[in-house]
N, C-alpha and C positions, 0 to 999 in steps of 0.2 A: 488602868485597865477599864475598858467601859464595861456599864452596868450590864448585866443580862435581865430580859423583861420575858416573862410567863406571862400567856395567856390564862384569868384565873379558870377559863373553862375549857370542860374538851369541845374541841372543835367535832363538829357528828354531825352529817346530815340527816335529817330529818327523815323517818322511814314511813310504810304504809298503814301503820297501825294508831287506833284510840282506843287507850281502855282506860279503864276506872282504877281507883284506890280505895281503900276498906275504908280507911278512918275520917279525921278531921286535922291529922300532920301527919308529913310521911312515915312512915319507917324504916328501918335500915335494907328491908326486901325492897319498899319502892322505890328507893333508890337506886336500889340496883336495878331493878326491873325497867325504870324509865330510862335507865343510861343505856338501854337496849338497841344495837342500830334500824332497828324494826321499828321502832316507837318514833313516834310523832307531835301525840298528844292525849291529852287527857279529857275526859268528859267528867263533869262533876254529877254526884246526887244529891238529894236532899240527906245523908247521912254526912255526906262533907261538909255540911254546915251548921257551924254554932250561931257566930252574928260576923256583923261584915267587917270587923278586924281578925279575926280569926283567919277567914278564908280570905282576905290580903295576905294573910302573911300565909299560908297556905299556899296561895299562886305564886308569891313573890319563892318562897323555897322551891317549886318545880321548876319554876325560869329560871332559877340559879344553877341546873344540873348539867347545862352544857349550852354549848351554841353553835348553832341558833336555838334560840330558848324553845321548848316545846312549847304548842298550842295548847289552849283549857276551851273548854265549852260546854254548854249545859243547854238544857231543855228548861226556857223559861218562856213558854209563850204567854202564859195567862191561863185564867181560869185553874182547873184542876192541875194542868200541869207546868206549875209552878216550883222551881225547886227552892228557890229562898223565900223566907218569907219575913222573918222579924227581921225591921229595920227595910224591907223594901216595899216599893208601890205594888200593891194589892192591882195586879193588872189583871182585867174580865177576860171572861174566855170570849173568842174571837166572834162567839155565834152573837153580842149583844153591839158589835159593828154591822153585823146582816143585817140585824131587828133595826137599826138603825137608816141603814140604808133604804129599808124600805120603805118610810119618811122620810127622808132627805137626806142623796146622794152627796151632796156635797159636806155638809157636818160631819156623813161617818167616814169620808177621805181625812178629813182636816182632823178626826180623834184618831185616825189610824195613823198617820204620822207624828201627833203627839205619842201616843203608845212607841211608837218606833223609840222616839229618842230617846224614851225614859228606861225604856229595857234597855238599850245601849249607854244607856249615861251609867247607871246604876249597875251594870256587868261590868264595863268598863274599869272604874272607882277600886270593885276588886280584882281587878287583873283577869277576869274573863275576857276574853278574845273574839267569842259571837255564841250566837243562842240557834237553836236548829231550830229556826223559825224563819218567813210565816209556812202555817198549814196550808196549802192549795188542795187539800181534799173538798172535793162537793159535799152536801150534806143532804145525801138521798131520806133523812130519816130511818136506817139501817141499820147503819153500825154503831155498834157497842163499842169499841173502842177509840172513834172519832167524833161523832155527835156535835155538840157544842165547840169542837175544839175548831170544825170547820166554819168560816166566814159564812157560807149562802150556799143555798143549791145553785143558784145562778152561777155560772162559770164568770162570765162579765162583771157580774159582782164581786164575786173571789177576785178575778185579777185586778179590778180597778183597785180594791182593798190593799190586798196584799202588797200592789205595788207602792200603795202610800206608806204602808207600815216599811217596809222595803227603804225608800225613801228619807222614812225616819231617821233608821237605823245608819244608813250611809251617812247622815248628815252630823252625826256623831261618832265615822270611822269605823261603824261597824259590817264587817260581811253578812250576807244571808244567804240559809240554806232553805228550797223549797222542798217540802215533803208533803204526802211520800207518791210519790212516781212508780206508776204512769199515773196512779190514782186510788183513795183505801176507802172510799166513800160510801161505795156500792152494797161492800159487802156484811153480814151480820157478825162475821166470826172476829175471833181477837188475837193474832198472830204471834200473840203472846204464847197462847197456851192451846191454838189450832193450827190448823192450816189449810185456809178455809180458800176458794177458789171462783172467779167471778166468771161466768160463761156466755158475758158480751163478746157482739165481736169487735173487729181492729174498727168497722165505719161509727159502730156506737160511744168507743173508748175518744175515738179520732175528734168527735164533731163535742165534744162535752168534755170530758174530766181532762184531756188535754187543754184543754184551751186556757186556763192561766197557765199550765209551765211554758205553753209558747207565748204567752204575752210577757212573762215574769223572764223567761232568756230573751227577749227581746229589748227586757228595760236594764237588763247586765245582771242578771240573776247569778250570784256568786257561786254559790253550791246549790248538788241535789240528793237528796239521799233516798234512795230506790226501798219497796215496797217488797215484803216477801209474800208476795199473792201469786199466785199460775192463773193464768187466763187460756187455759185449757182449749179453747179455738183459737187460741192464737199463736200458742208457743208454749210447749209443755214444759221450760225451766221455770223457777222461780224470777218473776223480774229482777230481784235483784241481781241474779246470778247470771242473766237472759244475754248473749250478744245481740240476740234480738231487740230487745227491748232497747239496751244501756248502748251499744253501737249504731244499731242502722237505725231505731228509729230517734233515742236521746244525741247524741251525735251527729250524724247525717241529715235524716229528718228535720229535726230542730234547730238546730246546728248550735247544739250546748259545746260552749268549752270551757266552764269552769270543771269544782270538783267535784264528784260524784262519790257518797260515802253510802256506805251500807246501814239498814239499819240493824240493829245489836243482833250478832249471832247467836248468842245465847237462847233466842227466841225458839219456841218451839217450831214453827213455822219451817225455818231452816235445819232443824234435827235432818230429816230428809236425805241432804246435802252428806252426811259422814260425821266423823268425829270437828273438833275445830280446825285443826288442820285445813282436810279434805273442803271445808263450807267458804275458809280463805281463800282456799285456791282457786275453789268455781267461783268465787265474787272478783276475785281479779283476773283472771280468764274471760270471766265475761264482761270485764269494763270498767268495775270499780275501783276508783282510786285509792281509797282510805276505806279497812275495814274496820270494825267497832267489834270485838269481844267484849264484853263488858259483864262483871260480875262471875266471874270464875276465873278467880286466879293460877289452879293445876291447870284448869286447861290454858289459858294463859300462856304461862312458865311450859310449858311439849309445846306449843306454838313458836314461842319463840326458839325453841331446841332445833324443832326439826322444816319447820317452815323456811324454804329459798326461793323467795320470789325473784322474778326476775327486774333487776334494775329497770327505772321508768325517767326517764330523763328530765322529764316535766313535773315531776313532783314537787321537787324543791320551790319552782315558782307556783304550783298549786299551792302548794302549802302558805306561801307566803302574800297569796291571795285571800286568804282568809284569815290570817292576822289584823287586830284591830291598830288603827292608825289614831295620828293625834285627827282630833274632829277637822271638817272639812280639806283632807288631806287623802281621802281613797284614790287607787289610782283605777 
């Protein structure tokens, strides 16, 4: 009698959701929680991390839960917001590639794609998947919550930047995500903990803070993940929740087609919006592909209860757009 073969995983497509986990190993909730058909992937914090065998064997136990293996990702640009740090390269915040460039354009292309590969060599190693980098925010000298994190006020600077760090990254099989769209540069407030609103209009946003995400979808810009600001003469939603914003003009306009993620609902910014639920629905209603709940696990857990998105056909290869490849292998 011939052998019978088990798949050892369950077979799940990959749904529209990244959230986080408490610890620095699952538990027997995240387990269950990630086997969720809504789940996607995971984002890491700095509480996920001990040192970099830990968090290997950390990513290597969530890719084990089923397949196609879930995504991991984390916010490791540099500078402050860095989430690992013992055992990896102390990478600058993005503003000492600006100060750079303005001495010599070509040195700070040729560090910005060394950066690239290192954050990608080094996520990689531990089974992270891509970093929600580079920032394309300008740096009006404004905002409290971007500052340093942006390359240059010059747009032309940002995209030549960015596109090198960009560059990097791919050349060690990593995807990139540009944030945050349309643009966080302008404003004072911190979306964290306001919900603060910029009162340019579409010719001022057009001619400036746009202009690296059309350079940066022009150079194959993999993902984007939208901004919860309102630009009140332009469109009273939240952009990230905006058809405005995420269809006619990130879509149409630009003509992005990778993925477009949210940034973490949790944020004040989105309170606005309803419970988590309700803030899902208007961010995929209006365009986005992958929402990020992150750091509230009840609301989590009623999300996944009562939330029924409607199937997107194109997610599975979104998804698998932004999985990391072996190096010089992106497609």
């Amino acid at each position: 009698m011939p052998r019978r073969t088990h798949s050892p995983l369950p077979a799940l497509s990959l749904g529209p959701i990244m959230t986080s986990i408490e610890g620095t190993e699952l538990s027997a909730e995240d387990r269950e929680v990630l086997r969720h058909p809504l789940i996607g992937g995971v984002i890491y914090f700095a509480r996920n991390f001990v040192d970099r065998a830990q968090l290997a064997a950390l990513s290597a136990s969530i890719k084990a839960l089923r397949e196609p293996a879930l995504l991991i990702a984390v916010d490791q640009e540099g500078g402050r917001v860095q989430r690992f740090r013992e055992g990896f390269t102390e990478i600058p915040p993005m503003r000492s590639l600006g100060d750079l460039w303005s001495v010599h354009p070509p040195s700070a292309r040729a560090r910005a794609f060394e950066l690239g590969l290192v954050i990608a060599r080094e996520l990689g190693d531990v089974g992270v998947d891509f970093s929600f980098a580079p920032v394309l925010d300008l740096d009006y000298g404004e905002s409290t919550v971007i500052g340093h994190r942006a390359f240059h006020r010059d747009p032309i600077a940002v995209a030549a930047l960015a596109t090198a760090l960009v560059q990097g990254l791919r050349a060690e099989g990593m995807a990139s995500v540009g944030k945050h769209f349309p643009g966080h540069g302008f404003v004072a407030g911190d979306t964290h903990w306001e919900r603060p609103t910029d009162a340019r209009s579409l010719e001022q946003i057009m001619a400036a803070d746009l202009v690296p995400f059309r350079e940066l979808i022009g150079a194959g810009l993999d993902g984007i993940m939208a901004a919860h600001l309102i630009f009140p003469n332009i469109d009273a939603q939240l952009a990230g929740f905006s058809p405005f914003w995420l269809q006619q003009v990130l879509r149409n306009q630009l003509h992005f087609r990778g993925v477009i993620f949210t940034d973490d609902l949790g944020m004040v910014a989105a309170h606005a919006a309803g419970d988590l639920v309700a803030r899902a629905e208007a961010a995929h209603d209006g365009g986005a592909d992958i929402v990020l709940p992150c750091n509230d696990r009840p609301g989590l857990i009623d999300l996944l209860d009562r939330w029924k998105p409607t199937p997107e056909s194109t997610l599975a290869r979104k998804w698998e757009r932004m999985r990391r490849r072996m190096p010089g292998h992106r497609e």
